[in-house]
Structure formats: C-alpha cells, structure tokens
N, C-alpha and C positions, 0 to 999 in steps of 0.2 A: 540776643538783641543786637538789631546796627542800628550806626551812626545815621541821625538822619539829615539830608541836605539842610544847610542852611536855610531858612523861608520859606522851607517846607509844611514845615510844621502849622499847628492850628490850636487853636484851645481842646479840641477833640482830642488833640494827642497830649495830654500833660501830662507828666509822669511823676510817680512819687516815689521815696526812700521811708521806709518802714525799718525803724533799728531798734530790737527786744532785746534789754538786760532784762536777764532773769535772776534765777537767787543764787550765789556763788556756790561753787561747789569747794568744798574744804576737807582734807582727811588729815588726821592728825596736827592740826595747827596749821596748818601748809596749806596753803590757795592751790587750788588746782586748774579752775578756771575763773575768773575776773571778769564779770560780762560787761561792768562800767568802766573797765579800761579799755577793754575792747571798742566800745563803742563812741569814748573819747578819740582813740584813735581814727577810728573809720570817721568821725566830725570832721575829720581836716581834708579828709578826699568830697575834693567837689561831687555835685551828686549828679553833674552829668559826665562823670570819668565812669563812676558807681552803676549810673544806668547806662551805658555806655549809647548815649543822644542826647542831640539839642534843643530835644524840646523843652519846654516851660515844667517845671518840678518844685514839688513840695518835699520837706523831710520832717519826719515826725520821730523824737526819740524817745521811750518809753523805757526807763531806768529808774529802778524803786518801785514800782508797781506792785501795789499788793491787792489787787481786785483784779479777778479774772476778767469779771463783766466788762473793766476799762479798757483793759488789752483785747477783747473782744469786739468792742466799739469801735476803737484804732483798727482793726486789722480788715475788718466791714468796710469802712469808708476807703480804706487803700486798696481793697481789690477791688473798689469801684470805681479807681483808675480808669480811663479808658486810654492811656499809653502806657510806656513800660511804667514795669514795676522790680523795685528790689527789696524782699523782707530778709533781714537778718537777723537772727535768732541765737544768743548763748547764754549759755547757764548751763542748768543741773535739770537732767532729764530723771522723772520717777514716773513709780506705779501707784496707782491708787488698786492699791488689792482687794477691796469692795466693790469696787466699779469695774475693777477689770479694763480699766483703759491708762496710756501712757498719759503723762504731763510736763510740763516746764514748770519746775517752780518758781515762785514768785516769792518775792520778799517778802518772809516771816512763815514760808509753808513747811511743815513738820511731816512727818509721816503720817500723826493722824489726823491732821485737817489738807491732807492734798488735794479731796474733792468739793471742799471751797473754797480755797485758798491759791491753788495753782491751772493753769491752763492746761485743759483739756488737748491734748494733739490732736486728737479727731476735727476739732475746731478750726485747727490750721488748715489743715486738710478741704472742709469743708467749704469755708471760706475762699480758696482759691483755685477749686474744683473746675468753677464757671468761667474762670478767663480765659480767652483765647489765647490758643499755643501760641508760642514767640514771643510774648509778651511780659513773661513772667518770670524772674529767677530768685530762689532763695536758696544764703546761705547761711550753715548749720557750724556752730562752732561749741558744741558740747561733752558733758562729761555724765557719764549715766550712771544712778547713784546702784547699790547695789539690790535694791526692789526690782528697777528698770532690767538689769545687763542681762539676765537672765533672758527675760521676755525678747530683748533684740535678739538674742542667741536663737532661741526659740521661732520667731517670725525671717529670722534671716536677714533682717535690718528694718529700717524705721521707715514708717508710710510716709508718702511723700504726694501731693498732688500732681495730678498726668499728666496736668498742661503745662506745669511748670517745669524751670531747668534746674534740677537740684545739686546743690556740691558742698561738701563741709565734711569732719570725721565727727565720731562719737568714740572716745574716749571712756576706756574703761573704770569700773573704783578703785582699783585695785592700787594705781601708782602714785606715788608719792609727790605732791605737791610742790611747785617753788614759788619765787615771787610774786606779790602783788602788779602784776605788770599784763601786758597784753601777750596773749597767747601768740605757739609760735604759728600754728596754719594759719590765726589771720594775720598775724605781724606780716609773715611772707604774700598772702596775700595784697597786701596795701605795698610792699616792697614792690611787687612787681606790676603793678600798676602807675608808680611812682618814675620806675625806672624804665620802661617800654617806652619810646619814642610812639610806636605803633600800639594801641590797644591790644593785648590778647584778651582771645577771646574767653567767655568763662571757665568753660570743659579747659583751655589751657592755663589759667589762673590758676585751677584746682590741681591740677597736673604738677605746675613748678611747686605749688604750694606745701601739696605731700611732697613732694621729691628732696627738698629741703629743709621742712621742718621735723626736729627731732621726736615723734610722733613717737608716743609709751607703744610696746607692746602690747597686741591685740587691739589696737584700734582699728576701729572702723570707718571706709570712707565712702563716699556716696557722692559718684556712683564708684563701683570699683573700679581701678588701675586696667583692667584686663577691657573695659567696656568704652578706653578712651580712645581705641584705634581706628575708630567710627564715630566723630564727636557727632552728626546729623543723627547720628540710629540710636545711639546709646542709649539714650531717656525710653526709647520703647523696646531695643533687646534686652535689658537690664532688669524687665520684671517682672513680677509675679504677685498671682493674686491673693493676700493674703487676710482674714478677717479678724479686724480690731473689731469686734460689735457689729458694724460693718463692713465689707468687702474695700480694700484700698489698695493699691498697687506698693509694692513691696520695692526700691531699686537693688542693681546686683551691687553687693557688697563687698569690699576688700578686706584684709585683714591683715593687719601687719606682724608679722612673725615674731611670737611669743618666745624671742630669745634677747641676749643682749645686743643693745646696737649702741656704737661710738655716735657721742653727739654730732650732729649732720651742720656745717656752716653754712651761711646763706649763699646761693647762688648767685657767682660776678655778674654787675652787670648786665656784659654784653658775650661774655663768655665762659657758658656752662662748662664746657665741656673737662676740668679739671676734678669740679666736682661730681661730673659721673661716670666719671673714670674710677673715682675715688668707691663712687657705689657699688662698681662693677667688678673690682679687687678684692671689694672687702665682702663679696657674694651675694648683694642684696642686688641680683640680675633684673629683676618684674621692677623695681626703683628705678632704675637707671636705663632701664627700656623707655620705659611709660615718660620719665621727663625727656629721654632723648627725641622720642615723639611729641613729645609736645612741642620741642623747641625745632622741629624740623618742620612744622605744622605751619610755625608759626614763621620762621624763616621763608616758606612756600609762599605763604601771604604777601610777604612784602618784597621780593624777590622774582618769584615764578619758579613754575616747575621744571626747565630747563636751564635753570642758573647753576653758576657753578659753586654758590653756595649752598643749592638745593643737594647737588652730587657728595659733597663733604661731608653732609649730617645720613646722607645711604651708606656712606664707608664708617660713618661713625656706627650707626645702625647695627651693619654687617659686623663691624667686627666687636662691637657687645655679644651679641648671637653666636657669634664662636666664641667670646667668653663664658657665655654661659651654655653650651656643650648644644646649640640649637641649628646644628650644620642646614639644616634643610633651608631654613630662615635665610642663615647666612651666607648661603650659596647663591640663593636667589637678589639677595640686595647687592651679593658684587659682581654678579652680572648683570642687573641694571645698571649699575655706577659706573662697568668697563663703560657698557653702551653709550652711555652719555658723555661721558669721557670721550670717547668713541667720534662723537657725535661733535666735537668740538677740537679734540685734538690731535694731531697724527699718530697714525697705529704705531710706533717707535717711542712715544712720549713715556716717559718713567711709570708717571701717575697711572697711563692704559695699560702698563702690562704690572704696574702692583696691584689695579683691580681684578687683572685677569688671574694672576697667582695669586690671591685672596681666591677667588671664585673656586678656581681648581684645588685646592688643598681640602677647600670646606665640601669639595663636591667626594671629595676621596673620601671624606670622613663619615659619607651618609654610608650607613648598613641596611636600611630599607633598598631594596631594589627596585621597587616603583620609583619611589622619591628619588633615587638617582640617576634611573633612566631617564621621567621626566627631565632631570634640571640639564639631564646630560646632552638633548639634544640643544637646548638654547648655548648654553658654553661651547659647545662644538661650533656653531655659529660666531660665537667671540671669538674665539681662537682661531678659526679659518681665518677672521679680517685682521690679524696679526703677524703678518711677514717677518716679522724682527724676532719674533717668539721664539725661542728653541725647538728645533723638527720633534724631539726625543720627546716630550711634552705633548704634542699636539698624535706623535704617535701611541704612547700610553693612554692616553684617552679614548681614543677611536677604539683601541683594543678590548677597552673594561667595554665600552657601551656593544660592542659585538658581542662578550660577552655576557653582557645583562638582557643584549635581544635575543639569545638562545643560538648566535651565530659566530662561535668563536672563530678567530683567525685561525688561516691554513699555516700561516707562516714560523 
C-alpha cells in the first residue's frame, strides 16, 4: 500500500484497521501468545502509519469475541472497504477434525465445540478474496495448537487470500511459554514502525521483524525469508495451490531451524548492522541475509541506487555471502560495489581496491567453472580500470580465465 497525496483522497478511498484477538494460546501455565496485548499495543499506532495513507479511516477491535457469526460480520463490512485495508489476526490457530477445516479460536473454544465456537479460516479467506490487489494486507501473529501444526506441515503453510499481502509467523505448540505481554514479531514490528523516520514497506516490516525477534524453533513465516528478494513477485512466486475444502493459494513458507538459538536483541535504531553481523557468526546466514536485504531495500528508497550508502549495504551483502561459503553471490556483489565505487571515486581509492580484492578472493573460491568464467570476465573488467592494482594479481587472473576458456597460457 502507498502513502496517498495529501487532498487526494475521497470518501471512496476510506480505509479501515480490522484488529482480531483470538483465544490465548497457553502450554503449561505459560502464555505463549497474548492476542489482547498485542492488540493493546498495535491501539497506539495511529492507523494511517498501520495502513500506510491519508485517507479517512475507521478501526475496529474485536477482543473477547466468542461468536464466530460477530467476527464474521466485522470482517464483511471491512473488506468492504473500498480503500486500503489492514486485518490483523492472533491467537491460537486449531482444527476442527470433523469438518476438516483450520480455525482461530475464539474465547471459550475447546476442542470440542471449534466448529461453533471458533472462526472458520476458510472465512477469512473468502472474505477478502474479492478485493482488489494493492489494497489489502493482513498480518498473522500466531501459535498453532497441536490439532492444527500437523495439518500446516501437511499443506505447506496456511491459505492466505491472493489479493492480499500476507506477513506474520505461525508458531509451533511445542515451546514453552513466557510472559503475559506482547509478542515479540509484533513488538518488533510496532518498534520499527515507531522508529523509521521513512515508512517501510511491509515485505520489510516482516523482514526486520523475523530478523530480530527471538522466534521458537520451527516457526513458520509467511511469506518465507527466501521469497523477500522480490518484494513485487513474492505474493505470486510463493504459491501453490492447495485444497482446504476448497482450492486456496498456499504462501512459500520459512522455517526457522529446529536447533538452539541465543535470544536475538532488537535491531538499533538506525543501525543494524551489529546485529547481523551478530547473526552471521553465530550461522544463522538466510537471517541475516534476508534482514541485510531488507534494510538495503530500504536504504535504496530513501537514498537512490547510486548512493554511497546504497554501495555499503552491497559490501555488507557480499561479504555475509562469503560468510556463509556463497562465493558466486559474493563475487558478484563485489564487483558491483568496485563498479560503483568505481563510479564515484578514483581507481587508487582504498575503498575501490578493497572491493576489488573482496571480488577476486571470492572469485578464486568458485569451483564451478561456469560460475567462474562467467563472474571472470566482469572482474577482468574491474581490474583492467585499476592502475594502482598489483600487475601479479591482475596477471593470475587472466591466467585462470585462459585456463577456464580451454586456452591455457604459452608462458
């Protein structure tokens, strides 16, 4: 969704905040998710930071709810929005294993009255099938009881409507509960909303959100980490078609690695980059990719792609990607960054030849022979426009790529 001009706007475009507590999820005494804190929280973000525009907005908060038909009624009238819209959604996801469909439950739903007592998913779904793309985004801050996690296992993650832009994790039964308090992917969510001078956008809310919050083992996010490198395509490379009853689009799903992980602290401000350095030592590489994209994403925005804080967050890029053993990657991001580098400072400048020896080390490290021929002609190209370079460097090079074309040197 974007910000719309000032006195642009119309009554045609009002927008509304649609905010579902569902029924707490609790294991052993221990809250696991809190959906009426959550949604106390999210009250104090104005609700055109939430729908990220100016236009005229309503917000409805539905907490305690124990009649599906009421949250049905609510969720009718809000997709009949005809500007943006935001539904947000936590609690405790089940199965009604009668009916064979997912649900939210709702205050006072049991295992055996889910299929009167708790919201159908199919409903959400349906409900906001009909809006037009760009319009729509809900977020999902759940814990799925142990009826449900099967079935997500099963389907590959939770149906999501098309037109909408979906982001949130699902949370397994498995882990152990803490405080009554607000959870942490939307805590970090509202944090970063809070603290961006400039709006991110939601695909990068969702991004810093996991990147920071100490997310249990084997959660699930949506869309997944892998799908954020493409925020325009994601919502349509990311799915598949899968049948609840009916046929509903499935997003690609993450999963966060069922080992131990050191609790994650919130991301500074205005400067990540300690803490995913922090993610990138301690192995968790796809983490600390996915939020250094994000926040490079978002730096492009307010910046431009030839700024030289854009070149900062490609050498940050790059050399994640040789930390986590992805030469090809990171060949290629540091010979854009020479380039740009290139491109602004003279061929002697420190910064262009530690892009250029970044490039070349990670280019030595490829063992695919395609991959290295490819990246070999472009750095051949860098290092020609490098006078200050070392000869002995620029001659080892030429040598490998002579003999990666099948023409080894006479010499």
């Amino acid at each position: 969704m974007h910000i719309d001009e000032p006195g642009q706007h119309s009554s045609q475009q009002r927008g509304h905040v649609l905010l579902i507590a569902g029924d707490a999820a609790v294991r052993r005494r221990a809250v696991q998710v809190a959906p009426s804190a959550n949604l106390a929280a999210l009250g104090l973000v104005p609700a055109s930071v939430l729908l990220n525009s100016h236009a005229p907005s309503d917000t409805t908060y539905l907490d305690g709810a124990r009649d599906p038909n009421t949250v049905l009624m609510r969720l009718r009238a809000a997709a009949a929005t005809p500007g943006p819209l935001l539904v947000y959604l936590s609690g405790r996801l089940t199965f009604d294993r009668r009916g064979r469909d997912l649900h939210l439950a709702l205050a006072g739903s049991t295992a055996s009255t889910v299929r009167y007592t708790a919201l159908p998913w199919e409903w959400l779904v349906t409900e906001l099938r009909p809006r037009p793309t760009g319009l729509t985004t809900v977020v999902l801050d759940l814990v799925a009881d142990k009826a449900a996690w099967p079935v997500l296992a099963e389907l590959g993650g939770l149906p999501v409507p098309a037109a909408a832009e979906t982001y949130g994790v699902v949370v397994p039964p498995a882990f152990t509960g803490g405080e009554n308090a607000v959870s942490s992917y939307t805590r970090h969510w509202i944090d970063q909303l809070r603290r961006n001078p400039t709006r991110p956008s939601g695909v990068q809310l969702h991004a810093f959100a996991v990147g920071a919050a100490a997310l249990p083992p084997g959660t699930m996010t949506l869309p997944a980490t892998r799908a954020l490198s493409a925020p325009a395509e994601h919502q349509q490379r990311g799915r598949v078609e899968e049948p609840v009853r009916s046929a509903h689009p499935v997003p690609a799903v993450a999963v966060v690695p069922a080992r131990a992980q050191a609790p994650v602290p919130a991301v500074p401000g205005q400067d990540p980059r300690p803490h995913i350095h922090a993610l990138a030592t301690s192995g968790r590489h796809h983490e600390a990719a996915t939020l250094a994209q994000a926040w490079e994403q978002h730096v492009l925005q307010i910046h431009g792609y030839t700024s030289p804080e854009a070149t900062e967050w490609a050498e940050i890029r790059a050399d994640l990607a040789r930390m986590a053993g992805n030469y090809r990657s990171a060949t290629q991001l540091w010979i854009g960054a020479g380039r740009s580098r290139l491109a602004r400072q003279s061929p002697d400048a420190p910064e262009v030849l530690a892009a250029a020896a970044g490039a070349l080390y990670c280019w030595t490290q490829l063992k695919d022979e395609a991959a290295a021929r490819e990246a070999g002609l472009e750095l051949l190209r860098l290092l020609d426009a490098l006078p200050s370079l070392e000869p002995r460097l620029l001659r080892l090079t030429r040598q490998r790529m002579e003999v990666l074309n099948g023409t080894p040197s006479q010499c």
